[in-house]
C-alpha positions as CSV (number, residue, x, y, z in Angstrom):
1,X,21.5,25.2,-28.5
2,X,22.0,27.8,-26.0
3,X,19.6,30.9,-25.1
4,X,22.4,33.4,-26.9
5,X,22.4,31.4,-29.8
6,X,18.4,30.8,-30.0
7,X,18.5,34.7,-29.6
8,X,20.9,35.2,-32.7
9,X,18.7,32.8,-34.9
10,X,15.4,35.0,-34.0
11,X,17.4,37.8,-35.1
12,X,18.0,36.6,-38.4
13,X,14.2,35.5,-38.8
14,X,12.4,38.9,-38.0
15,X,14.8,40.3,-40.3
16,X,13.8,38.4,-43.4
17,X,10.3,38.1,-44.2
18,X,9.5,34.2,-44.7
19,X,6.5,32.7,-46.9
20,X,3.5,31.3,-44.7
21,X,3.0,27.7,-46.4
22,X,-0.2,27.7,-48.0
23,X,-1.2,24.8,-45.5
24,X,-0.8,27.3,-43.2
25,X,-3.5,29.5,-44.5
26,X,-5.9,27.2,-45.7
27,X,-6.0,26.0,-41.3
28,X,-6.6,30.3,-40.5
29,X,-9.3,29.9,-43.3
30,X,-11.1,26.9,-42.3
31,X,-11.4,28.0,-38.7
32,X,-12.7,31.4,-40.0
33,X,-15.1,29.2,-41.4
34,X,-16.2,27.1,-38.6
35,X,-17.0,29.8,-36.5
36,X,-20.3,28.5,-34.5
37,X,-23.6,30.5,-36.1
38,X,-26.4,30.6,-34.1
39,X,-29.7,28.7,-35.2
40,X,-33.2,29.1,-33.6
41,X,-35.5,26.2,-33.8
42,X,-39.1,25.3,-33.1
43,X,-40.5,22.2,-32.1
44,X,-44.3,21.8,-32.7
45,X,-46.3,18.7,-31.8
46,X,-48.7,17.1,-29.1
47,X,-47.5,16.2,-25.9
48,X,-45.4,13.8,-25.1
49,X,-44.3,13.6,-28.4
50,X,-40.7,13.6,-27.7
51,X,-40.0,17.8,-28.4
52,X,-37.8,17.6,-25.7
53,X,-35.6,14.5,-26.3
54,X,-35.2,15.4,-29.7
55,X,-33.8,19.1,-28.7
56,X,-31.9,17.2,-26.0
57,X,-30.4,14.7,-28.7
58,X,-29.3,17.3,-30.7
59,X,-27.8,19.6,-28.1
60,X,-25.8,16.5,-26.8
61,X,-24.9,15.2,-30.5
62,X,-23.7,18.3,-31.2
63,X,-21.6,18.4,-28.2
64,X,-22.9,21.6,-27.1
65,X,-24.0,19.6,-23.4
66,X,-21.2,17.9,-21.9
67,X,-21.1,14.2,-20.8
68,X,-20.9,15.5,-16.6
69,X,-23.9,17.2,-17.5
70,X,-25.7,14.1,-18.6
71,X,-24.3,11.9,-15.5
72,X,-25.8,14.8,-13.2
73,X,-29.1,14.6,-15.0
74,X,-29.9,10.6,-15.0
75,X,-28.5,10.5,-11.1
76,X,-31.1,12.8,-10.7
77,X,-33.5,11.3,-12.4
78,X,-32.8,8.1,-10.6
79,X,-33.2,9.3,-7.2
80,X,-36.6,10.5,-8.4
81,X,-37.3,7.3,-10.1
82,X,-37.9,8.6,-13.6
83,X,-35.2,6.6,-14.9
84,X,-37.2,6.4,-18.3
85,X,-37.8,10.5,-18.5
């Protein structure tokens, strides 16, 4: 189909006005809906009762720490030998 011809079809679109299928609009919905909300949470307990490596689980379950992120971390944990931290 050539560019003139593409044109011509466009032409014919905007002038009519064309149904959005409701798939269509259930998709704008559900993104409306998973629209990230914010959520504070405390962790209380003794030390070294694994507060931070359940945060860090959920942060990285939850994708919101990347998997370069992670790599960077246990290298550096490595070099330190705290392999197990």
């Amino acid at each position: 189909m050539s560019t003139q011809e593409m044109q011509a079809e466009t032409s014919k679109v905007k002038d009519k006005e064309v149904p959005v299928p409701e798939e269509v609009e259930a998709s704008v919905e559900m993104e409306e809906d998973n629209k990230k909300r914010h959520l504070n949470v405390v962790f209380i307990g003794h030390v070294d009762a694994g507060k931070s490596t359940t945060g860090g689980q959920i942060l990285f379950l939850s994708g919101q720490v990347d998997d370069r992120t992670i790599q960077k971390y246990e290298k550096e944990a490595k070099d330190k030998s705290r392999e197990s931290w």
